[in-house]
Structures are given as C-alpha cells and as structure tokens.
C-alpha positions, 0 to 999 in steps of 0.5 A: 094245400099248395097247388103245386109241389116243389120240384126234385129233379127227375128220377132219370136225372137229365137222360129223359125229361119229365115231360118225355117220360109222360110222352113214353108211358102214354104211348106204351099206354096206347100200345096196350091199348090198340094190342089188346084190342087188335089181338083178337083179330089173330087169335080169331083166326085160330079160334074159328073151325073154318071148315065147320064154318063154311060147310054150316054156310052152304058154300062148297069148298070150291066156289073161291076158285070158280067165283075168282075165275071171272075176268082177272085173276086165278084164286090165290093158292094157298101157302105151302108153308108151315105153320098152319093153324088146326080148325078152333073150337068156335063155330062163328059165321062171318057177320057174326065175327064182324059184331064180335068185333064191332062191339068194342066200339058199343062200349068206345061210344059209351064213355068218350065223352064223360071220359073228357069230362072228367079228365080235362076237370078232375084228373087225367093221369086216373082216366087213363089208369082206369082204361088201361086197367079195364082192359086188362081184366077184360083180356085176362078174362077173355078165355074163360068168357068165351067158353060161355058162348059168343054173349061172353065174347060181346060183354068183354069186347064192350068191356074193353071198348068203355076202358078205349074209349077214354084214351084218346080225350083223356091224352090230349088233355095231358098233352095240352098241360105238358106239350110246349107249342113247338114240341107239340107234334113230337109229342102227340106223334111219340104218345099216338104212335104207340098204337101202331107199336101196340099193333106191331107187337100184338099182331107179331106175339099174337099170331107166335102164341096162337101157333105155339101154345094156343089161342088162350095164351094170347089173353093170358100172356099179353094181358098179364104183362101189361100189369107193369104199365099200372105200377109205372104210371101211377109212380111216374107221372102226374096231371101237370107239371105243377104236381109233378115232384119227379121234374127239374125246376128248369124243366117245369119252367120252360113248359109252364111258361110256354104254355102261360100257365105259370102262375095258374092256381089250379084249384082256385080255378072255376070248371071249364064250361065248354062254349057248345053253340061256338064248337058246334059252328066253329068250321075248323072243328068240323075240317078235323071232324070229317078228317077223323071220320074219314080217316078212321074208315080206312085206319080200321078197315087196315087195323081189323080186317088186314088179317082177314084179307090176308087169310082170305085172299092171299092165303096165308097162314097164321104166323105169315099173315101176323108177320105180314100184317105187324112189320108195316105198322113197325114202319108206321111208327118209325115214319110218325117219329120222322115226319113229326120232328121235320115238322117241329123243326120247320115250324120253329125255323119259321118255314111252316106254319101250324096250319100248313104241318097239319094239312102236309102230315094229314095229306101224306094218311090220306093221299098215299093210302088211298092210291095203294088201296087203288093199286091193290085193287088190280095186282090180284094174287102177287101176294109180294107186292100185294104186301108192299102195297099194304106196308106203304099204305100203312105206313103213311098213315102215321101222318095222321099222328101230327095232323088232324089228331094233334088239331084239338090242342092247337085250335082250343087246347082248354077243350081239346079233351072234349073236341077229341070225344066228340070227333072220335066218337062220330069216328067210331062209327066207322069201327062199328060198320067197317066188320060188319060191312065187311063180314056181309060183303064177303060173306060167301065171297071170299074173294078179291072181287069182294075186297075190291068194292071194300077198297073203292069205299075205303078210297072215297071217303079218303077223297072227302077227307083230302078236299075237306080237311085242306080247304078248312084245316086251320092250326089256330088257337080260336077266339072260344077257346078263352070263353071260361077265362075271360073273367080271369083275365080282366082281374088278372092282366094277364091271359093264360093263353096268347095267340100261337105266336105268342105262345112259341115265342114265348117258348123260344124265349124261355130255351134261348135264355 
C-alpha cells in the first residue's frame, strides 16, 4: 500500500488551508479538553451545602469578618446582586474539594507518556480521538457517579485526567508533521489557545446552567455537545500531510518541503529510539522543563482555584463569579492570536530569532502575572480592580502558547511528543498540589490574609522560571534530535532535517516560488 495518497483539494477549497483545519479542530479539542475539566470548578460552587460545610468545620459564620479584621482590609461584603445559588446537595470539606479536584491529575500523570509513545510511532490523529472521547463519557456520567458518593467523583476526574493527559504530547507531534518553521508560533498559539477559549465558555455556560437549570445540566449539556468534535476529527483530518486526501497538492508541498519530509516513506521508516542519556543532559531541555514547571503553578492556580478566590474573598456569586472569572481568558485567547503573528512575522524579517520570540513571548506569562499577583495581594476588597488585576495576569499568560510550549518542536521535533510528556508530567504536579495546598491554607480561613501567602508562592516560582528560562532557553533544533536518522541519511544524502535556517529557508524558498 502508498505511503501516501493523492491529493484532491481541500474540502473548503482555498477559504481554509488544510493545515489550518487541523490548527482549528485541535484547538476546539483543547477547548473541550480544558472545558470539561474546569467546569467543575463552577458547578462545585452550586453543588456544595456551604452552610452545612462550615457549620460541620466549627467555624461561626462571623469569623471571616473578625479574622480579615487585622491590619488592612474590612471583610468583603457580599454582593447584593441576584443571582445566588441555594445550598447543593454535598456536603464536602475544603481539602477534600481540593482532592476531588486534584485527581485529574492522578490519571494526567498516568498516561502522558505511553500516550507520546504512541502518537509520535503509531498515530496521533487517534490519541487525540481517544482523549476528547474519555472525557466525554466522563462528564456525561458525572451526575449519576456523584450521587454514589465523593469515590464516583474521584473515579470520573481520574477518567478525564488519563484521556487529558495525552493531549498536549499527542499535539505536538502533529504540529511538528503539519507546522512549516515560520508558521510555527501560529499554529501552536491558535491549537493551546484553545484552552483559555474552552475556559472562557465553560466557566461562561458553566455558571448560566448551574443558576438556571441546575447543576447537572453543566455535564449533560457540555458533554453532549462535544460529541460533534468526534464526527469532525475523524472525517476531517489525518496523522500527515502525506495521508491527507482533503489537501491541495500545492499546499502538501509547501509544508512537506519546509519540514524535509518530502519524500520520507513513512512505513519503511524504523521506530524513533528517543536518545534518553542526550534529553536527560540536554540544558535546553531542562530551561522548558523548569518554565513549565513553573508555569504551570500559577496557570492552575488562576485556572482552578479563581472561582474560589472569587467566591471566597470577593463575594461573588455564581453567574458574577463565572463572568468575571471567563471574560480574562476570552482576552487571553485573543493576545496568543496577536503576539504569536508578531513574532512569525519577525522571525521571517530576520528581526528575531527563534530563541529570542521563545524568551519574549515566555517573559510577557511570567513577568506581568507575577507583578499582578504582587498588586493583588495589597487592593483588599475593590472587587473592580481586584478584577482587572486578574484579566491583565491571565491574559498574559497566553504568551506562554508561543514560548516554552511550542519549545519541544524547535529543539527536537522528532520527539517533541515525548519532551512535552516528560515536561508536562513533572508539571503536573503542580495540578495536584495547587487544591489541596490551597484547600488546607484556607481551610477555616477564607480570607484575603490566606490568599495572600498563596500569591507570594505563586510570584516565587514565576522569578525561577524568568532566571531559568532566559538564561538557558535555546530555539534550536539539537544535534540528538537526528540520532535515529543518521543510518538514514548516510544511505540517502539527504537529511530530513537541517539546521533552523535551513528548514526556513527552505519554506521561504517553496512560497516565494
């Protein structure tokens, strides 16, 4: 059987490229992704008997107020809007809401790895089927699980964490057979973005049908319309251009000639050995691993626990909080759109190189949360600024679509589905702590004295990740990422990858002609 299939043209014609289409269903894909996973951090709100909850923990009703009255800020009142949600069915303490939503993450750090495995030597397009799949059945069983207690909640979460954590691995190593060089930022930014779009709408739809029609609705209503993602990504795209039929032969020549894998042969091809001793001593590597580490902290610290701190401290209600908490990662989505093509565009002027748009766009999520966390801790109740403040920190952070994230691919992109397991796993651990840490320090203490050592964590761990990252990011392709190829090469001539110069020459060459 061909290793590829002849090309017919794209099923939109010329409106969207075919590369694009993968661009866009990938990043509806994470938006359903990040959606299911951060509704529950709304539907919770409404789910939870918060009077029953702090009657069960000893704390008087009062003890907000007189614990905030210490030396800066009166207790937040609570908002005089309508719109409050009635006391839920559950009654769950505060550490244990925090493992609730931390075991995702036992079942993300499960399966990143075999997930990359796969992908980057089987198929990707299927990984990526598989995960949306998961947590679909996950969400839409979610209502039923949890009348059978807090373990049916757990047992979904860890459901939808093993189907989550393939996703970002399984990405990047479509991106890196579809993604010329110079388009890569775009690209990365437009499929990652799609997790603060996913936010946006989850949070948005989340908090309207828990207020409206109950808390169920969220899990029946969002999990039921994702079901149309499957029939897309199964008719609509495939592992590389070489097996797509839905591409112009114009367009499959362009990116294939970009990338050097023109005339590769796919099944002839021996499996990818991934040079372990080389990664693992590769300083490069270990500049994205801190970053994401780092990162990662705060960007679920703002994903997960922003309700909370919304609910908590500045005493809104659920359609209030699910407004104020979605609208920054609307803006979010829209800034990743606008400093990615800035910094495609420069990188093809030969004003920036790789390494450079990697720190700048990484520098931009570290830099200007980290001083908004450090605002924050001082504006006390101005419940206005305090959500300006957060819309500018998140915001930001879309940076981080362009930067470190889309790293793996330039440093190595034969594994960059396994660089990006082994950096989002040891990331992930901060998913887990960020709840529970959270959960034991306000435990009691709903307070913005509370919130505030959680902020100064946060800003620490940005400061590492600033020194780390800008001293030894690198947008280079390394000498190890051709390991497997070297046999290849000597029998053929002809390397499938070239330096980063080469490789966007070679691109500038194909467009220009």
């Amino acid at each position: 059987m061909a290793d590829s299939v002849p090309a017919r043209g794209n099923v939109l014609g010329s409106l969207i490229p075919a590369r694009y289409i993968l661009a866009i269903l990938g990043s509806i894909a994470m938006s359903i992704i990040y959606g299911l996973k951060v509704n529950l951090s709304v539907a919770m709100v409404a789910m939870l008997n918060h009077t029953a909850i702090r009657e069960s923990s000893g704390v008087p009703t009062v003890h907000i107020a007189i614990a905030q009255n210490i030396t800066t800020d009166d207790a937040c009142r609570e908002s005089s809007s309508s719109g409050a949600v009635e006391d839920g069915p559950f009654v769950w303490s505060e550490p244990l809401q925090g493992t609730i939503l931390s075991c995702y993450f036992w079942g993300y750090l499960v399966s990143q790895m075999p997930g990359a495995r796969i992908a980057e030597n089987f198929s990707a397009k299927w990984v990526m089927f598989f995960s949306v799949a998961i947590n679909i059945v996950c969400t839409l069983l979610t209502p039923i699980m949890s009348e059978l207690g807090y373990m049916g909640m757990i047992m979904m979460r860890i459901g939808e964490g093993i189907g989550g954590g393939v996703t970002f691995p399984a990405m990047h190593v479509m991106l890196a057979s579809w993604a010329p060089p110079n388009e890569r930022s775009m690209m990365s930014s437009i499929v990652y973005a799609g997790t603060s779009l996913g936010t946006v709408i989850s949070m948005l739809m989340a908090g309207i049908l828990a207020g409206n029609w109950g808390w169920e609705s969220v899990f029946y209503v969002m999990g039921g319309l994702s079901l149309i993602w499957t029939v897309l990504w199964v008719w609509l795209v495939q592992d590389t251009p070489n097996k797509q039929p839905l591409i112009s032969a114009e367009e499959r020549i362009l990116i294939t000639s970009s990338l050097g894998t023109a005339d590769s042969h796919e099944k002839t091809q021996p499996k990818k050995a991934v040079p372990w001793k080389k990664v693992i001593t590769s300083t490069p590597f270990y500049a994205i691993l801190v970053a994401h580490i780092c990162s990662n902290f705060g960007w679920y610290m703002l994903l997960i626990e922003l309700p909370f701190y919304m609910k908590q401290v500045l005493k809104f209600n659920i359609q209030e909080n699910a407004i104020a908490t979605a609208v920054p990662f609307l803006t979010m989505w829209v800034f990743s759109m606008v400093i990615s093509r800035t910094l495609d565009s420069l990188r093809q002027k030969g004003k920036i190189s790789t390494t450079v748009a990697r720190k700048i766009a990484t520098l931009f999520a570290s830099v200007v949360p980290m001083v908004c966390l450090l605002i924050l801790c001082y504006i006390g109740c101005q419940r206005f600024l305090a959500v300006i403040i957060m819309g500018i920190a998140i915001t930001s952070i879309g940076g981080m679509f362009c930067g470190f994230l889309s790293n793996h691919i330039d440093i190595a992109p034969n594994f960059a589905g396994t660089l990006m397991a082994l950096t989002n796993t040891a990331a992930t651990v901060g998913g887990i702590f960020v709840p529970i840490f959270v959960g034991r320090v306000t435990h009691g203490n709903q307070t913005i004295e509370a919130w505030r050592i959680i902020f100064f964590v946060t800003i620490a761990l940005y400061l590492i990740e600033i020194l780390a990252y800008t001293i030894f990011g690198s947008g280079d392709e390394q000498p190890w990422n051709k390991v497997s190829e070297i046999a290849e090469e000597c029998e053929e001539g002809t390397p499938l990858k070239g330096t980063e110069a080469e490789r966007e020459g070679r691109n500038s060459y194909t467009v220009n002609k």
